[in-house]
VMD Tcl script that draws the C-alpha trace (Angstrom):
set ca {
  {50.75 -30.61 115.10}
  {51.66 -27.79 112.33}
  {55.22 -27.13 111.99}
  {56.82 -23.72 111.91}
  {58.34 -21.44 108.96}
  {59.78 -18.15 110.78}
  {60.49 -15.45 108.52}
  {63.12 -13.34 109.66}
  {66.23 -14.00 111.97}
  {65.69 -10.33 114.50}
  {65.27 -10.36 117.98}
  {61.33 -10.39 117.36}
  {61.80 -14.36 115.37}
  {64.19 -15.34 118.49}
  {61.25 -14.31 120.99}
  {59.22 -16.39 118.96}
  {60.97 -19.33 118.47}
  {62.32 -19.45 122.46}
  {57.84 -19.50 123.07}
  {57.89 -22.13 120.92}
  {60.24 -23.89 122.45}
  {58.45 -23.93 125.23}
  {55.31 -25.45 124.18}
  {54.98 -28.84 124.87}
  {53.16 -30.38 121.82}
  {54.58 -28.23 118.62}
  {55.87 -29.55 114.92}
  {59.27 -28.53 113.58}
  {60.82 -25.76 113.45}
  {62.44 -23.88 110.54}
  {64.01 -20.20 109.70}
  {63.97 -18.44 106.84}
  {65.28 -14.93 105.54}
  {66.32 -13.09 102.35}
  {69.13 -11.36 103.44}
  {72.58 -12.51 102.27}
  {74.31 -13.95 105.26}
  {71.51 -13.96 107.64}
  {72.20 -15.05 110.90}
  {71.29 -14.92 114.71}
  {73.34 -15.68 117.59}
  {70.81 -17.15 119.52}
  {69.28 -19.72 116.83}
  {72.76 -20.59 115.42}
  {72.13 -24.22 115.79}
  {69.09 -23.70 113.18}
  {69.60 -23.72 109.14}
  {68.31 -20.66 107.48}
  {66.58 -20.99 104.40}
  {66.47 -18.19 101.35}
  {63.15 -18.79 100.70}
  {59.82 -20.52 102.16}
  {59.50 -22.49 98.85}
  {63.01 -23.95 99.41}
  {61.92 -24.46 103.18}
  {59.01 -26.32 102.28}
  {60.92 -28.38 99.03}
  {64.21 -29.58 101.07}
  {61.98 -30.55 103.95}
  {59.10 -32.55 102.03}
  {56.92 -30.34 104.34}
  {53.07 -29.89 103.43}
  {51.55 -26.54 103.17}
  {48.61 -27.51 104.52}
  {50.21 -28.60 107.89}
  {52.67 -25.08 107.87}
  {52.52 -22.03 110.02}
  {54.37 -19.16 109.11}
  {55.09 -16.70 111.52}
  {56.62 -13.69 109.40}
  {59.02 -11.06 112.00}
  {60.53 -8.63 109.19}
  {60.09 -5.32 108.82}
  {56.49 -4.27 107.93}
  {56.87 -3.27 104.36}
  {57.83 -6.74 103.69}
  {54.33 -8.23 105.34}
  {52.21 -8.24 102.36}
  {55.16 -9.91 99.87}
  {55.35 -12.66 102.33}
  {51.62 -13.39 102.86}
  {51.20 -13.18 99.15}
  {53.72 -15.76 99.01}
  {52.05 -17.92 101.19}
  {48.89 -18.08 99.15}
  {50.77 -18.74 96.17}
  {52.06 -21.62 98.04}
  {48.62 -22.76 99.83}
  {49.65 -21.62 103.17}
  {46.49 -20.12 105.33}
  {48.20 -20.00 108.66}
  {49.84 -16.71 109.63}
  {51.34 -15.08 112.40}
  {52.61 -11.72 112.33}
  {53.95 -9.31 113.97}
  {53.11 -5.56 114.74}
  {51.84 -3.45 112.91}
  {49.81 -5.31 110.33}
  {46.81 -3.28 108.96}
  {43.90 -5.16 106.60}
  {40.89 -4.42 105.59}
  {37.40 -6.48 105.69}
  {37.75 -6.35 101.81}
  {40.87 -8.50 102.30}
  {39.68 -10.88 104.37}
  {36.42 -10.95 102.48}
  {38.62 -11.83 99.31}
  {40.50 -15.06 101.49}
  {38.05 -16.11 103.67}
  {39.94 -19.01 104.04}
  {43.20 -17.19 105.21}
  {44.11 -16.76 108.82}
  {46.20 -14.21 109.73}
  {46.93 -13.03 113.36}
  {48.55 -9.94 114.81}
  {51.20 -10.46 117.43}
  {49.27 -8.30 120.55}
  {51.43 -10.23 123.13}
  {50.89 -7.77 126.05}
  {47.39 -8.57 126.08}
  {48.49 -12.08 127.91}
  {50.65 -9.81 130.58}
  {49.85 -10.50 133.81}
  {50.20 -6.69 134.37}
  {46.72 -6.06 132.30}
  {44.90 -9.52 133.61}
  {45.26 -7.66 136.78}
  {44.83 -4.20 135.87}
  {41.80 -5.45 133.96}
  {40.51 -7.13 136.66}
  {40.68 -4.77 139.16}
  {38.87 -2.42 137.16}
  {35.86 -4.56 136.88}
  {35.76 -5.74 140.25}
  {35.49 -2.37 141.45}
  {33.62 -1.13 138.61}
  {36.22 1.97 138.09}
  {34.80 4.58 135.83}
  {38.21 5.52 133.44}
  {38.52 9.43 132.75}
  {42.32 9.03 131.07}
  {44.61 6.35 129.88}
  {48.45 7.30 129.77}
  {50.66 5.06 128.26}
  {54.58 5.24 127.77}
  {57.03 2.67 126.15}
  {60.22 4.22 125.72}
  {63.79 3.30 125.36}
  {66.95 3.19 124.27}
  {67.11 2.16 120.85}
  {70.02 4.09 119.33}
  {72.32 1.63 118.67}
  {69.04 -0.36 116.88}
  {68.29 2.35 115.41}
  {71.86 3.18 113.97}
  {71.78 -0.33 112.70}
  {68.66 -0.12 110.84}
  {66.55 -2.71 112.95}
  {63.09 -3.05 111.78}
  {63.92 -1.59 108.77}
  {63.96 -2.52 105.43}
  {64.29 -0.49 102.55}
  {62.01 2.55 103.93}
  {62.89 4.39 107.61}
  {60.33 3.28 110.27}
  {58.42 6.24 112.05}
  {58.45 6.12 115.55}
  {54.36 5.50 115.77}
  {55.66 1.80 114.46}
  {57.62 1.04 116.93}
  {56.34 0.56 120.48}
  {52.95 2.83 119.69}
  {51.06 -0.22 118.12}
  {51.57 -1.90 121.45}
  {49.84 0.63 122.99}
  {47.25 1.44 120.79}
  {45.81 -1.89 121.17}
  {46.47 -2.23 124.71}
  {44.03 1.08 124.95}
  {41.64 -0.50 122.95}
  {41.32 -3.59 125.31}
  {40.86 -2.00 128.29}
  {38.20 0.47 127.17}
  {36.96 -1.91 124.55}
  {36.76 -2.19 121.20}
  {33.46 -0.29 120.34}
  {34.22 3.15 121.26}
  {34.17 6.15 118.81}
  {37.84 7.24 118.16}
  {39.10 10.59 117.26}
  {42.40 11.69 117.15}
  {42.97 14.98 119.09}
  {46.72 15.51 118.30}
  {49.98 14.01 117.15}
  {53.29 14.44 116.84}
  {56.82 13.00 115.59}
  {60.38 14.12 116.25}
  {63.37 12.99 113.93}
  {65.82 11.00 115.88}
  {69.17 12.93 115.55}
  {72.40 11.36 116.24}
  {76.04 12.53 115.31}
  {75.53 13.41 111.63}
  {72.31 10.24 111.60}
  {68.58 11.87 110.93}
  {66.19 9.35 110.62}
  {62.71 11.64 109.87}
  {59.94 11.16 112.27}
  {61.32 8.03 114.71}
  {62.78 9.66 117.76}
  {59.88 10.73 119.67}
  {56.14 10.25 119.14}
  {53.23 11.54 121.25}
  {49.46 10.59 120.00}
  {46.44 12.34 121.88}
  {43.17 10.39 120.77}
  {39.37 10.63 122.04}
  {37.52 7.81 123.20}
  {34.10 9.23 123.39}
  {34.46 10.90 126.30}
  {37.44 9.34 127.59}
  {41.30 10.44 126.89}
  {44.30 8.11 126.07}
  {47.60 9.48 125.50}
  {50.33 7.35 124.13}
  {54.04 9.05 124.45}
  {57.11 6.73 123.29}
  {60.90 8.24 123.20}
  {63.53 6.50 121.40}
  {66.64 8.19 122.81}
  {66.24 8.19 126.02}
  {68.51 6.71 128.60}
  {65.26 5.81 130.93}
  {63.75 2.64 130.15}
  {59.97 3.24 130.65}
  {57.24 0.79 130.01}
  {53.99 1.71 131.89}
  {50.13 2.00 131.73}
  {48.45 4.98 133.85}
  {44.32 4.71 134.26}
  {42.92 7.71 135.91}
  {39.22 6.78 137.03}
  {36.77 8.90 139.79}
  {37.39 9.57 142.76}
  {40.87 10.61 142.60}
  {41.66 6.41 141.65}
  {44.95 6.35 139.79}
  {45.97 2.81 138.67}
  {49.37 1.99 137.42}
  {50.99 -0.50 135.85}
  {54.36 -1.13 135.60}
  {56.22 -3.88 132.92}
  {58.85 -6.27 133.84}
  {61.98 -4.39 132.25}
  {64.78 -6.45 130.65}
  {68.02 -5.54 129.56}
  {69.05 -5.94 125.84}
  {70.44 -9.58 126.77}
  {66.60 -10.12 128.19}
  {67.76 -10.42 131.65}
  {65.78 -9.03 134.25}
  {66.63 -5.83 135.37}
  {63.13 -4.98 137.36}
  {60.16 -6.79 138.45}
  {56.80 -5.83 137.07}
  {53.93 -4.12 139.73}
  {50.31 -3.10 139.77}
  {50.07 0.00 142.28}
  {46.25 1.51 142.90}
  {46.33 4.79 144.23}
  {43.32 7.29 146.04}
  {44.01 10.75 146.35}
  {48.31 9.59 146.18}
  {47.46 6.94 148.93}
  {48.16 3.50 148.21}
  {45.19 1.35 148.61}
  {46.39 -1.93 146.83}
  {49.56 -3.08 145.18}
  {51.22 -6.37 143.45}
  {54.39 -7.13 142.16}
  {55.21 -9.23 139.71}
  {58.54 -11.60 138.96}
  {57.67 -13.39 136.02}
  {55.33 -12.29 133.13}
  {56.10 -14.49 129.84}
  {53.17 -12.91 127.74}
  {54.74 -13.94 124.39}
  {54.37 -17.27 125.62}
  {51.19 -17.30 126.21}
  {50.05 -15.44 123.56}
  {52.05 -17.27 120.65}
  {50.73 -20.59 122.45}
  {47.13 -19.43 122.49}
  {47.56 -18.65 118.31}
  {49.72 -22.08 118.01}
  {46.89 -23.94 119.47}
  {44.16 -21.98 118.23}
  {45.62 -22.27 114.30}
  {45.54 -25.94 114.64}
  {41.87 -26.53 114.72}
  {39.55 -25.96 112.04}
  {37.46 -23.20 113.50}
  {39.83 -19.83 114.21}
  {38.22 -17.60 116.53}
  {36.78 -14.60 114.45}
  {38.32 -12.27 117.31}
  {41.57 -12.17 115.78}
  {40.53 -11.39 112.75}
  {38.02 -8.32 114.35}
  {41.28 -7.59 116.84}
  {43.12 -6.55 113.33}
  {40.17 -4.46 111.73}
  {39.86 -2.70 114.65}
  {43.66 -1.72 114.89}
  {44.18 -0.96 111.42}
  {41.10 1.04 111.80}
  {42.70 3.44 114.05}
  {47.03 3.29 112.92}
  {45.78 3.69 109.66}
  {44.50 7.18 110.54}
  {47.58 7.80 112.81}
  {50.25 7.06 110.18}
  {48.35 8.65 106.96}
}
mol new
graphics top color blue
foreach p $ca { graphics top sphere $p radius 0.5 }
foreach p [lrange $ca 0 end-1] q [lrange $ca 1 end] { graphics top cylinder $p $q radius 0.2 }
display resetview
């Protein structure tokens, strides 16, 4: 069993470490982050380290038996995984949005890195997913919308670092990758349109992060991804329009920022604005399932080239979106 270095002490390394938790057979645990005085409510009971060298030094810990699962802001991803080369470490996890190239990879083909795409494991897209195939649904238009509330968050510089994140980093890598699953991964992608608004609060202007909208091409299939930042409605939702006049619609569990429940999570398919099938859902843990599938997978000696190919082909397309 590998233990675990967490980088960063946000909400994203407390998601992470309750999964962990959770897992039955897992090594230790251990937190560390740069920032003077770093601290989180919810893992007070946990030292933080300055540094993963000091992590790995206080603890007698070996790098060969470490995973480090770095949740900082993004412009801080490539610092930390060059650390952990330095140091011997090959097991990464980290979180959206990491880009790489095959030229990377090609130079550290003994590195394994893999991108937090947690609402992959949703129970949501199993059954969306499912239902397409069963019924062999033909998909005209994807519609996706994460939005939120994030001023406060925003105000307080979450997920930032020393650069202001645009709002295409935010919730759009979720759905960029949720797009590519359902269509698959070998479709020709052009983007049609895009657009950023500044998010404007009081005398606050933080360029490009209120409001994104991305209009891309699947070969001859349309996805629009639309994610507001200052909105009072919390909105998490896929929309697949197929022949026929088939709508299907998914719907996210929604938490509150304390991550209680606030609203179950439904699949709704829809002919011509009838309802034909529907589900609801009360519990969908996909970070569980998806940190425990990399946990488990980054302890054997033979990683699944998927996540590697599951990167390329993201980076492939938020590279163009962000340039």
């Amino acid at each position: 069993m590998k233990d675990i270095i967490i980088v960063g002490t946000s909400k994203a390394a407390f998601l992470h470490f309750k999964s962990y938790n959770k897992l039955s057979n897992v090594g230790k645990i251990f937190f560390t982050d740069i920032k003077e005085n770093a601290s989180n409510k919810n893992i007070k009971t946990k030292k933080i380290y300055k540094s993963i060298i000091d992590t790995l030094s206080q603890n007698n810990l070996n790098s060969n038996n470490i995973i480090v699962d770095i949740c900082t802001p993004k412009e801080e991803f490539y610092n930390i995984i060059n650390q952990c080369i330095s140091l011997g470490i090959n097991n990464i996890i980290v979180e959206k949005p990491f880009m790489a190239s095959k030229d990377f990879f090609n130079q550290y083909p003994n590195l394994h890195i893999l991108m937090v795409q947690n609402y992959l494991y949703s129970n949501i897209i199993s059954e969306i997913k499912k239902k397409i195939e069963e019924n062999n649904f033909n998909i005209k238009l994807i519609y996706t919308n994460f939005s939120k509330n994030r001023i406060n968050d925003s105000i307080n510089r979450r997920g930032m670092s020393k650069k202001n994140t645009q709002n295409f980093e935010i919730e759009i890598p979720h759905q960029i990758y949720l797009a590519d699953y359902i269509l698959g991964e070998n479709n020709k992608k052009d983007i049609i349109f895009k657009e950023q608004k500044d998010f404007i609060i009081d005398n606050i202007c933080i360029e490009k992060h209120g409001y994104g909208k991305i209009l891309l091409e699947y070969d001859d299939k349309i996805v629009i991804h639309e994610s507001d930042l200052v909105t009072n409605n919390t909105i998490k939702e896929v929309t697949i329009v197929c022949d026929a006049g088939v709508v299907i619609k998914g719907q996210f569990i929604l938490y509150d920022k304390d991550l209680n429940k606030i609203k179950n999570g439904k699949v709704v398919i829809n002919k011509y604005q009838n309802i034909t099938w529907e589900k609801e859902f009360e519990e969908d843990d996909n970070m569980y399932y998806c940190l425990k599938e990399y946990y488990e997978n980054l302890n054997n000696t033979d990683i699944p080239k998927k996540y590697r190919n599951k990167i390329l082909e993201f980076s492939n397309i938020f590279g163009r979106i962000i340039e």
